[in-house]
N, C-alpha and C positions, 0 to 999 in steps of 0.2 A: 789306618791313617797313612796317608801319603807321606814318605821322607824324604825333604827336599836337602840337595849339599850334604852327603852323607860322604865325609872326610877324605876318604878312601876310595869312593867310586870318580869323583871330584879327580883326584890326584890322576885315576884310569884315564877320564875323557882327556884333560891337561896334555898324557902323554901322549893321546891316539894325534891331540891338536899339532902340539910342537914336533910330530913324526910328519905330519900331515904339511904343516907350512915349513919344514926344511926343505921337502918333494918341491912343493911345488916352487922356491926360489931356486934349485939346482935343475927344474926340470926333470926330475926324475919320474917316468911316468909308469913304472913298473909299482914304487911306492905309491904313486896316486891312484892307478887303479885301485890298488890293494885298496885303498882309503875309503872308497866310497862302497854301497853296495850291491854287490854282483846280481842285479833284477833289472828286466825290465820296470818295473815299478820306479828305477831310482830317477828324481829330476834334479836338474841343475838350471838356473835362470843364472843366464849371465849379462852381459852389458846389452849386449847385441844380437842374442840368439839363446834359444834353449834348448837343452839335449832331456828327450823320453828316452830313458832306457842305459844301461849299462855301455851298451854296444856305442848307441853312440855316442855316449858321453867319451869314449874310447878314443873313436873316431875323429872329434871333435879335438881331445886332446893331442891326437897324431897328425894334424892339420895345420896348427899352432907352427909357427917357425918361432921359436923360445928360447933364448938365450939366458945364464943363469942373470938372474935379477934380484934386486936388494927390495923390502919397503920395511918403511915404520910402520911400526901399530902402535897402539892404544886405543883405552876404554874397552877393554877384553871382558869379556864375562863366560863364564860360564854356569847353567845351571843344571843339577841333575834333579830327576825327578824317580824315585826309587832307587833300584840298581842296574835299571838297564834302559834307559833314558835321558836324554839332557840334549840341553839347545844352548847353544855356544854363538857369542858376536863380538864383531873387531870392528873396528876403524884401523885403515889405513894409506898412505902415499908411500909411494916412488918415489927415489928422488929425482928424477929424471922430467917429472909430470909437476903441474901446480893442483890439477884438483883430486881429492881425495876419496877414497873407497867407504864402501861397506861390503861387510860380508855376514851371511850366517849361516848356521850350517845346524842340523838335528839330526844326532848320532843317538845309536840304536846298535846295544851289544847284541852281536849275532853268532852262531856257534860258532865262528872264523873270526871274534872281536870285535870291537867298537868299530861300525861302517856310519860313513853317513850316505841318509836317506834322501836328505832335501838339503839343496844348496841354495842361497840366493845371493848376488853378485851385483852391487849397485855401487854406482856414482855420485858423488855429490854435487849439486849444483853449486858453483859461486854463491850464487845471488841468494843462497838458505842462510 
């Protein structure tokens, strides 16, 4: 039988998240590389484009003119599914911005730690 929120592995993905959204408010892309994982195989869906592949997910991030940047969240969840699976989602704004995010993300413990595999990166319309 499958064990889902196993107390412990829970606590893991939590810190790989809160390792993962300090990088990415300071810009740190040496941490966000790390974060994700090192395949072609890995995707990223963002607002306006999508990156196949590690490389250019890289790319993509070294393109970026990124200055450090604050947002709220809420409604975080994370769930794991065994001990080497879980799918994690936010809501969140800038304060800078009026409309608000979503994101999620499916990490996947790899000999090198919790990467993630599949990102997705959306907006919310007003009018929802």
């Amino acid at each position: 039988m499958l064990e889902l929120n196993i107390p412990e592995i829970v606590a893991e993905v939590q810190g790989a998240i809160e390792r993962y959204e300090r990088a990415l408010v300071a810009n740190d892309l040496d941490i966000l590389d790390k974060s994700f994982w090192s395949s072609p195989l890995v995707v990223r869906f963002g607002y306006v484009s999508a990156q196949y592949g590690a490389d250019a997910l890289a790319d993509y991030r070294r393109s970026r003119i990124l200055g450090n940047f604050k947002r709220r969240l809420w409604n975080q969840t994370v769930t794991t599914f065994g001990r080497d699976f879980a799918v994690a989602t936010v809501e969140y704004q800038r304060p800078d911005q009026t409309r608000q995010g979503r994101q999620s993300q499916t990490w996947v413990r790899t000999p090198d730690g919790w990467r993630v595999v599949l990102a997705h990166v959306s907006r919310r319309d007003e009018a929802e």
